[in-house]
N, C-alpha and C positions, 0 to 999 in steps of 0.2 A: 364442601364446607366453607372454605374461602376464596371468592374470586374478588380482584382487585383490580382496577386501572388507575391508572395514576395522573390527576387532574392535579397542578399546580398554577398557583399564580405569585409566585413572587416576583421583587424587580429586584433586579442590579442598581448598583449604581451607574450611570452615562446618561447619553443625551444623541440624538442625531444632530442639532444644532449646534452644541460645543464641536463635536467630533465636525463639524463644515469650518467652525470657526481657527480651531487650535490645529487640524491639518490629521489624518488618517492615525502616523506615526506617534506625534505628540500626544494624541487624542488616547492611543491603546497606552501609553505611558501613565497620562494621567489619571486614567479608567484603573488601574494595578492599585496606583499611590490608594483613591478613595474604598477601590474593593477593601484593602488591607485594611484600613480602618474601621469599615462596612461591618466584618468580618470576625476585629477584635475580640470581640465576645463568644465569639463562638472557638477563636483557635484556645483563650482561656481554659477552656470547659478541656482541652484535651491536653493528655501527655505528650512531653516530645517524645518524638522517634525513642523507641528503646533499643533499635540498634545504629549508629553510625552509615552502617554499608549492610544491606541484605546478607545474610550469613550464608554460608558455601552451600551448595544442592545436598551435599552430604551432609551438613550440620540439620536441614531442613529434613532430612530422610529420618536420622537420628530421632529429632522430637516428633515427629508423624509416628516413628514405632512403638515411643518411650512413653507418649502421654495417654494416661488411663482412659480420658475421656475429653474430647473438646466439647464446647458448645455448640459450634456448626462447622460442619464438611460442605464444603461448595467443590461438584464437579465440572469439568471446564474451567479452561483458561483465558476464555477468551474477552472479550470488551465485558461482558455484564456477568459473568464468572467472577475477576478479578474487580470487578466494581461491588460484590456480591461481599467478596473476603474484605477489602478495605472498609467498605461501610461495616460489619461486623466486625472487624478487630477495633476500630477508633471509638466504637463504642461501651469496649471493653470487653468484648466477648472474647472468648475462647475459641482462636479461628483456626483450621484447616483448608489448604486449597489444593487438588490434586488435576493435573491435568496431562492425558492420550501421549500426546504428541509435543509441542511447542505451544508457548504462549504467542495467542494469535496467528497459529498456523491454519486455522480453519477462513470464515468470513471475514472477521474482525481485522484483518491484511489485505481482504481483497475488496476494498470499499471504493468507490467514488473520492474519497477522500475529504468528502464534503461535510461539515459541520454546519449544518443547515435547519432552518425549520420546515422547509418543505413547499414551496412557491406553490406547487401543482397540488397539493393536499389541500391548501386554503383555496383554490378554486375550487374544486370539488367541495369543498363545507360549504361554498359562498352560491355554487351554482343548485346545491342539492338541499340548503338548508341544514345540513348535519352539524348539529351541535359536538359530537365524537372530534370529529375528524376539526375541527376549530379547536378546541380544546388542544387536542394533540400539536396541533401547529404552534398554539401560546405555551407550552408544556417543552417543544421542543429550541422556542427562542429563548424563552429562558436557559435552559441547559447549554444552550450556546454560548449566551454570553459566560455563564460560567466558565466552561472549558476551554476560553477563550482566555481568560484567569487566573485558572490555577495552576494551566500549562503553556504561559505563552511563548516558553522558544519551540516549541511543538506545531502552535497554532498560530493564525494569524486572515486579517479581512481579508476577504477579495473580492472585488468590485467583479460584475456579472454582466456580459451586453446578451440584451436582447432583443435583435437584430426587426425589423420592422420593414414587412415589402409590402403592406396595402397600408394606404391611410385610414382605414377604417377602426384596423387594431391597435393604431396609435391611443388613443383615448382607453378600447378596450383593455389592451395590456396596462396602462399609466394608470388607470384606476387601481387592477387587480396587484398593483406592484406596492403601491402608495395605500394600498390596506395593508400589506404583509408589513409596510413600517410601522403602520399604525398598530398592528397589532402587537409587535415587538415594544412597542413603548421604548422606555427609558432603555430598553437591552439594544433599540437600533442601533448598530455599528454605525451608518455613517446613510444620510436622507440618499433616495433615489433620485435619479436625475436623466433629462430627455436632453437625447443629444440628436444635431443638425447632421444630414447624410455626411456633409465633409466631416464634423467633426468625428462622426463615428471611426471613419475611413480613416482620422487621424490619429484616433486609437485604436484601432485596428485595421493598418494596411493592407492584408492578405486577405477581406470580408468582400464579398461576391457584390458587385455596386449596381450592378443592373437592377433596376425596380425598387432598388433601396430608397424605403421612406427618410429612415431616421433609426433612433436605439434608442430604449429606455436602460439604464446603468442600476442594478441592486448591487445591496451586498450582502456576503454570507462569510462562512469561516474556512477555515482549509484545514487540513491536519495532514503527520505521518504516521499514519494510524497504526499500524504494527509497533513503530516505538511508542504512541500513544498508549497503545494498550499494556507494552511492557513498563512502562513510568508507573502507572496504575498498580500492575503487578508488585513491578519493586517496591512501591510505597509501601501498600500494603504487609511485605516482607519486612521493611523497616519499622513499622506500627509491631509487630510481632505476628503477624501470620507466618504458618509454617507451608510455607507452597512450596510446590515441588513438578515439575513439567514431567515429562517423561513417567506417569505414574499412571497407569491405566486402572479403572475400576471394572473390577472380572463379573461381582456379586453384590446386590446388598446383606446388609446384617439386619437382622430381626431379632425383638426380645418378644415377650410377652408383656403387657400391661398388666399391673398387679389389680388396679381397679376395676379396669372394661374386661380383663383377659384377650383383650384384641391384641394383634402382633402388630410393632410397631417396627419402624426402621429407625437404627442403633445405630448404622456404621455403614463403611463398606469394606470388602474384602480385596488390596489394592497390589499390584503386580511392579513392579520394578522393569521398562520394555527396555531398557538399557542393562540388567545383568539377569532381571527371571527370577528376584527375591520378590516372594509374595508373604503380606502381613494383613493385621486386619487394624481399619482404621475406624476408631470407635466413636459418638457423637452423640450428641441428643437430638440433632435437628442436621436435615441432609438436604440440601440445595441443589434441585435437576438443574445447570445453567449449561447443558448442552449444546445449545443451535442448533443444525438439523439433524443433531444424532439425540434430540429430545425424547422424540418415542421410544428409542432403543434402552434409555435408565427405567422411562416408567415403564414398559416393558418387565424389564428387570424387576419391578416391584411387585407390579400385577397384569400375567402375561396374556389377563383380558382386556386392559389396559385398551380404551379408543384411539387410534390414529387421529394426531391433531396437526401434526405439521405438516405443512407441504411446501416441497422444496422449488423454488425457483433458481434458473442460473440467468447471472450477470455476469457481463463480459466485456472487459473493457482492456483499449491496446494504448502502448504508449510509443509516439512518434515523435522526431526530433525537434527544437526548441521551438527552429524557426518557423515551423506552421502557427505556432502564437504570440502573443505579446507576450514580453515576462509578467505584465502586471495587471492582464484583464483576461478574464477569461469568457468564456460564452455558452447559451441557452438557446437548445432549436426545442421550444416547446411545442411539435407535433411533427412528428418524424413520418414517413411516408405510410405507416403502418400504427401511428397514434401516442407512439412511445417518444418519450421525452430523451434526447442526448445531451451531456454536458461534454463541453471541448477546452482543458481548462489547462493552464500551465504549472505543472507541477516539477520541484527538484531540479528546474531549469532543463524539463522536458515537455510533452504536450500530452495529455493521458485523455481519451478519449471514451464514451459507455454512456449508457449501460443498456445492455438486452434486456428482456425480461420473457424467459421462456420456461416450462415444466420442465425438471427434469429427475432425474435420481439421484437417490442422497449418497453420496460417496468421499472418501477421504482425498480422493486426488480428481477434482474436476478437470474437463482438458475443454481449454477457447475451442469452438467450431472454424473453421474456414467458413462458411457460411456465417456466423456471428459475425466475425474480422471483417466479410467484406461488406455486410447490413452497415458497419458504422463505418468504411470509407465510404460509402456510397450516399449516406449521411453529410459525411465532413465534405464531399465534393460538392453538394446542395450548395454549402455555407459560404465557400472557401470562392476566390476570383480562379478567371480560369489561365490566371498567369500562372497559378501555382498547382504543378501537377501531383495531385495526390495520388503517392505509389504506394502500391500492395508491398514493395522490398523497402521504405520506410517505416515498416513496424518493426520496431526494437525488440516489444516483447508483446508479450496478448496474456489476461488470463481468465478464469471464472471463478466467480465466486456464486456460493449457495447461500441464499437470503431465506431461512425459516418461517416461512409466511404460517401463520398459526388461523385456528379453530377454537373458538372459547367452546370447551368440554362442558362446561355448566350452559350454555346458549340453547334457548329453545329449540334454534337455526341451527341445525350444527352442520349445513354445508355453509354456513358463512365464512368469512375467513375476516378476523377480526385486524382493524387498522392499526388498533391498538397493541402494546404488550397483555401478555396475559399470567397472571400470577394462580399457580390451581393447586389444591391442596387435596391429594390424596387420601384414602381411608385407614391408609396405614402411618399418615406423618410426613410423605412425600412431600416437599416443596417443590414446583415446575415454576419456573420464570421461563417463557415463550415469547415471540414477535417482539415489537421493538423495532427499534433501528438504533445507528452509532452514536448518535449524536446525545438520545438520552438513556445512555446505559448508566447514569449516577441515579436519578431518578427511580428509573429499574431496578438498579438495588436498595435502594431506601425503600421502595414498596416492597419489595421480596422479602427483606432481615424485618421488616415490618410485622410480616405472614407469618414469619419465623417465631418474632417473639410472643406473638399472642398465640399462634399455634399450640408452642411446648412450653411458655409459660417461663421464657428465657428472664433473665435481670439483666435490662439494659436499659439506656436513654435515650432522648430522639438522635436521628442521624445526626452526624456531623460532618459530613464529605462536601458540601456548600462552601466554598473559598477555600481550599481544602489543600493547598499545592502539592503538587505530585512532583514524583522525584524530578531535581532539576532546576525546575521554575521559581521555590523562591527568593536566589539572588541573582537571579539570571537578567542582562538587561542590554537593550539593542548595542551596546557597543562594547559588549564585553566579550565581542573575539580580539579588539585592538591590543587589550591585553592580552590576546595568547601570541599574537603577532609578534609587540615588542619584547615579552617575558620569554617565549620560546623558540622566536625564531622561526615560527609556520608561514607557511605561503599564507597570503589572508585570504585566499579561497578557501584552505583547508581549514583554518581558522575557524571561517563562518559557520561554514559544515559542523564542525564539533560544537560552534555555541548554539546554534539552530539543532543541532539532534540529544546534546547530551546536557543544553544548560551548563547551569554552573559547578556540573561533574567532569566538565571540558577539559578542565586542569588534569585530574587525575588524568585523562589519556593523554594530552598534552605530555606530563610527565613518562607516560610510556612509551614516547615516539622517539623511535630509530636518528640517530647521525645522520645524515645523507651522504658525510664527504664534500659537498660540495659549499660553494663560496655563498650561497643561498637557493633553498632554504637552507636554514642549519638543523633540520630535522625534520621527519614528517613523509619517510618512504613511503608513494605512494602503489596500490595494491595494484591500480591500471592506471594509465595515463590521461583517460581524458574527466575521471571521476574524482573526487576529492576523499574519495575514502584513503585509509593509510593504515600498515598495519599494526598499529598500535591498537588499533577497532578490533582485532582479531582478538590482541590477548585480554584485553577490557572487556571483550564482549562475553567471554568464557566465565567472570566473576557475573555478567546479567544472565547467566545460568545457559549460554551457546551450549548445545552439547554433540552438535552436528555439523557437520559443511552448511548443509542445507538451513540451517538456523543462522549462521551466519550471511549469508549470500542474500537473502530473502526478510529477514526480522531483524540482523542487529545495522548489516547496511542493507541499501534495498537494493543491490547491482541486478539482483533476477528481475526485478522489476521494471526494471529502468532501461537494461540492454541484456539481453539474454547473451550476445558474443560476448560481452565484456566480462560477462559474472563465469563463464568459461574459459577465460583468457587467465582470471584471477583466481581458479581454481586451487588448481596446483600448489598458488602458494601459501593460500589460504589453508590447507592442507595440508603443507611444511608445518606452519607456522602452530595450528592448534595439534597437532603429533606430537611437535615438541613441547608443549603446554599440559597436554593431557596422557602422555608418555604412552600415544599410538606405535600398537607393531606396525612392520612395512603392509600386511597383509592387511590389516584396519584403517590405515592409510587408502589404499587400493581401493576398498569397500565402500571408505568415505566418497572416494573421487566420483563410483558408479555412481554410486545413489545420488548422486548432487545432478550428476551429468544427464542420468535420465529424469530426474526433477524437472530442469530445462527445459528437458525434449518433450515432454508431455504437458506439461502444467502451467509452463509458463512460452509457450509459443515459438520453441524453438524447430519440433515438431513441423509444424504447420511454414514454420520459413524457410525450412532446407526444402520441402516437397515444391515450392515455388521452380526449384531448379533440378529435374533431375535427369536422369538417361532417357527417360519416355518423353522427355518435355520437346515441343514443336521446332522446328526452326521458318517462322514467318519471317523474311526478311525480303527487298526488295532484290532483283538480282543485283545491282548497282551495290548496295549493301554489303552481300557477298563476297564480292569481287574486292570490295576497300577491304574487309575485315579477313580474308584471307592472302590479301599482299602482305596487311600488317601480321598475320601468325607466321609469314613466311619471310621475314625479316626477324625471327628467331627460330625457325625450321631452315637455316641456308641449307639443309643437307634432300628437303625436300622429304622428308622419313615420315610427314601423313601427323608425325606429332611431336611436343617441345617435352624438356624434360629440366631438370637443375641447373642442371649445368650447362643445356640452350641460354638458359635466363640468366644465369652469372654471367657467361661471355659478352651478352648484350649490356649487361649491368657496367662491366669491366671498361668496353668500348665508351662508355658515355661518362665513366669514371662515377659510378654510383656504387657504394660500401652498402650490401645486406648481410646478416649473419644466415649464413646454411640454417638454422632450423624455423627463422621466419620465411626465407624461401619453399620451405616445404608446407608449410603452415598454407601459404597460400595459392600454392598451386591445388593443393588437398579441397581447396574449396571448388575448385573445379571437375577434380578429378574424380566423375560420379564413379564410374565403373572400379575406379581405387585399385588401377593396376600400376600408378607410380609415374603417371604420365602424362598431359593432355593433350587430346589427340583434337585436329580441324575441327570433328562435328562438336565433340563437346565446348568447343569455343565460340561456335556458332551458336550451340545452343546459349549460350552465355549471353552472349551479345542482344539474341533474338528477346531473351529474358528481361533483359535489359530495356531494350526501346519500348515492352509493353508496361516497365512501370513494375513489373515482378519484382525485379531484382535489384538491389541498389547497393553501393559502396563497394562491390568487388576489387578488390586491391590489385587480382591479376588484370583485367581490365585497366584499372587505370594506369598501373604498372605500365601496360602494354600501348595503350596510345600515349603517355608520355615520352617513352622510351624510341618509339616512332618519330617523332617530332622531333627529338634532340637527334637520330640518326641523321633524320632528311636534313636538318641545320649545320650537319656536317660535309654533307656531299659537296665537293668543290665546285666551282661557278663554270660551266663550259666553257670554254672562248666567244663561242658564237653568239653569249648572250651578254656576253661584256664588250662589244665592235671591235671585237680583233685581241685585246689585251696591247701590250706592249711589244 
């Protein structure tokens, strides 16, 4: 009935040339002041917010059960679900949004992080002549500059090097770069620019200089896409949608049509995964906005239904700062196997990806070891060979499932369309398919689109175009200084809350802990070397947290960022929402597994303990050997084959170094594969041996243990013999 792509051309307001003139910063300041203006007319045409703050998950469950009938259910929560609900409630509709799991537990968290229009797309238009795939790329600058916009403490440019080692591709690439401005028009963030080997090397010291020509510099947008996606959410919640996470759809509902006598979809039949209340949620118009569990609703509909999606996995690991500049990141546009890697610095970490391999559609992807090492093996192409890329510097690793679609209406149906795909069932079904992040506004404006001509909705054109999402509209680059002076934050923590939560900063601001101490004067933080704090914990539980795993992963991003750290901050993150959401000790417990084997599976924690285990090698030179068990035998004096707590406190005691008994057990535990309370020679050797290949990195007992050696030997007294006699 109805298939749709969505071709846009409107402009923002900016310039690449003001933005060279007035300076990067200045430039997204002054691009806000004219968007607003830009925009006026359209924020006119809507109502403010009709709630203050997103009303409780149970207020939201209430009206889900209470209301006769919405206008449209959107299933999925995730980037073009929740873009799906806000574009139909701002327009006045009668919205619904029910979503499995968590918002943005699925793709829509596990992204590149890039707000992009797609450098390597517009080759492929330019080299193949595809007018589609051009389109798509002007379709997705625009939407850029947008959500550059309406979420800018979310978002922001980032200048791109793409590193150049024949002279030949100088021009090549400078052409293909110097289109992608041009084609951006007035949305350019900021003109491209060809940089001199040295200069390269001066923005990027760690860049591999042999044979290096030169770099050409782009720019594109960056986001944190899981809060991206819940801003979205909650707006929508504040416009008066009634969303709700945690809400699974078991069935559709089906009437009969009084005119055709055809059965239509009415509703769906919606399960409560948090207590096992099942109601039915009634609608005229039902929105598939799945990802790759697409086929599984139209299934649901009609269970002859063609397979259109296929699922691909991405896989991207994040390693620590100094592998990049904070403020450039980089493009190996053909990677040993043809695939594109971005190496970019993100959260003041290095986030690394992306794979592109078939896989199967499942709720919990798990990173391959074979993934992890395709893109160090990548990053070491790039990288100088002063700096050794280790397999025990990945923090964390994960994948995510990209729903690469099938236009159902296509002559071609083994095509796989570049585009989103908008498909309109026999029964009423709405499917929004393919896509990418960057334009999930657009994606919903063509889908409530479908919607309303479909079922013959009363509504106006979209209005999500300047649109600010929760946060963004009084948020502005130095509006952490006031939570700094007003509350007394470290102005690290500071920044954190005005870059993640806008100008909601305050409220948590307001929720954060004493410290006790002389500075900060509040602002406990959850782990030490992060700036989360647990004020996020209880904040996060009003943006509908209702998990460990929601918290750790969607409202901070610790699973992301360092899988030890998000383990470390378990516990008390776990305290903290029990007492909030008045958990027994038992559901306490339950919270911790499930978070813990989250970790271990999903997000690369798995794949970094197997780096080290009881079967693992000991390659080491004899010479090696011989060092590395004098030094375990300078806390074995008793010569027992292995060290234990209380070995390691006496060595601690000797050098006059204070640990508390349970971070000493903490860290022998990482040693201690066989987990019989001990670590014995070989397992230290294996340690060690794990070590010099680049396995294994930051071991505490390690470092522990050759410091603790060094301050020994600095004690041993000076012989006579080496002082001529003494006195």
């Amino acid at each position: 009935m109805a298939f749709q792509k969505a071709v846009k051309g409107t402009v923002l307001v900016g310039g690449g040339a003001l933005a060279t003139v007035l300076g990067l910063s200045q430039f997204a300041h002054y691009r806000r002041k004219q968007v607003s203006l830009a925009y006026v007319e359209a924020a006119e045409c809507l109502t403010e917010p009709v709630n203050r703050e997103p009303p409780s998950r149970e207020a939201q469950l209430m009206t889900l059960q209470n209301t006769s009938e919405f206008d449209i259910l959107v299933i999925g929560g995730g980037a073009t679900g929740s873009g799906c609900a806000l574009d139909a409630v701002t327009r006045g509709l009668k919205t619904a949004l029910v979503e499995r799991d968590d918002f943005s537990s699925g793709t829509s968290s596990r992204s590149t992080k890039l707000i992009h229009g797609g450098v390597r797309y517009l080759q492929k238009a330019i080299m193949k002549l595809d007018v589609e795939q051009y389109r798509m790329v002007k379709e997705a600058l625009h939407e850029r500059a947008n959500l550059l916009e309406i979420a800018p403490h979310l978002s922001s440019p980032l200048p791109i090097m793409l590193p150049i080692y024949k002279w030949w591709q100088l021009p090549y690439y400078w052409v293909g770069i110097k289109l992608y401005d041009l084609v951006a028009g007035s949305n350019c963030l900021k003109s491209s620019y060809v940089l001199s080997k040295s200069r390269a090397l001066e923005h990027f010291p760690m860049l591999q200089k042999d044979k290096l020509v030169g770099a050409i510099v782009y720019y594109d947008g960056q986001h944190n896409d899981a809060r991206m996606n819940l801003a979205i959410a909650l707006t929508a919640a504040r416009y008066g949608a009634a969303t709700a996470n945690y809400m699974e759809v078991v069935s559709l509902l089906k009437k009969k049509d009084p005119e055709t006598g055809k059965e239509r979809v009415s509703g769906a039949r919606c399960k409560d995964v948090l207590t096992g209340q099942e109601f039915d949620v009634r609608a005229k118009c039902v929105i598939n906005a799945t990802g790759p569990f697409t086929d599984s609703v139209r299934k649901m509909d009609d269970s002859n239904a063609p397979v259109i999606c296929q699922a691909s996995a991405g896989v991207h690991i994040v390693m620590p700062g100094y592998y990049s500049p904070e403020n450039m990141g980089l493009l190996d546009p053909a990677t040993s196997d043809g695939r594109v890697i971005f190496f970019l610095p993100w959260e003041k970490m290095t986030i690394a990806g992306t794979t592109d391999s078939p896989t199967d559609i499942t709720s919990h992807p798990i990173p391959s070891e074979e993934d992890i090492n395709f893109i160090l093996n990548e990053v070491r192409n790039y990288l100088s060979c002063d700096v050794e890329v280790r397999r025990g510097d990945v923090l964390a690793a994960w994948s995510g499932i990209r729903p690469l679609v099938i236009d159902p209406k296509s002559a071609d149906t083994q095509s796989i369309s570049r585009n989103h795909v908008v498909d309109v069932s026999e029964s009423g079904l709405i499917t929004i398919a393919g896509g990418k992040w960057t334009t999930y506004r657009s994606m919903a404006e063509d889908t409530v689109n479908a919607a309303i001509k479909v079922h013959n909705l009363k509504a106006g054109p979209s209005r999500t175009v300047g649109l600010f999402l929760q946060g963004g509209k009084d948020w502005s680059p130095t509006l952490y200084i006031r939570l700094v002076q007003d509350y007394g934050l470290e102005s690290e923590v500071a920044q954190h809350l005005a870059t993640t939560y806008g100008d909601k900063a305050f409220e948590v601001a307001k929720m954060a802990s004493v410290t006790g101490k002389r500075w900060p004067v509040v602002g406990v933080r959850l782990v030490s070397e992060f700036p989360y704090i647990e004020a996020e914990v209880k904040y996060g539980i009003k943006e509908y947290a209702c998990t460990a795993v929601d918290m750790i992963s969607r409202r901070t991003r610790l699973a992301f960022l360092n899988v030890q750290a998000a383990e470390e901050a378990l516990p008390r993150i776990v305290e903290l929402m029990g007492r909030e959401l008045n958990w027994s000790e038992s559901k306490k417990q339950e919270e911790l597994e499930i978070a813990t084997k989250f970790l271990y599976y999903e997000m690369g924690s798995k794949s970094r303990s197997e780096q080290l285990t009881d079967r693992s090698e000991i390659s080491l030179l004899p010479s090696d050997i011989d060092r590395y068990t004098k030094r375990f035998h300078k806390f074995d004096e008793d010569e027992k084959g292995f060290i234990t707590i209380v070995d390691v406190q006496r060595v601690l005691e000797n050098i006059n170094v204070q640990m508390d008994e349970n971070t000493l057990h903490e860290i022998l535990n990482e040693v201690d594969l066989n987990k019989n309370g001990q670590v014995e020679l070989n397992e230290f050797l294996q340690l060690m041996s794990a070590i010099q290949k680049g396995r294994v990195s930051g071991s505490r007992l390690a470092i522990l243990m050759k410091t603790a050696e060094e301050n020994l030997d600095r004690r041993v007294p000076i012989p006579v013999d080496r002082s001529c006699g003494g006195l």
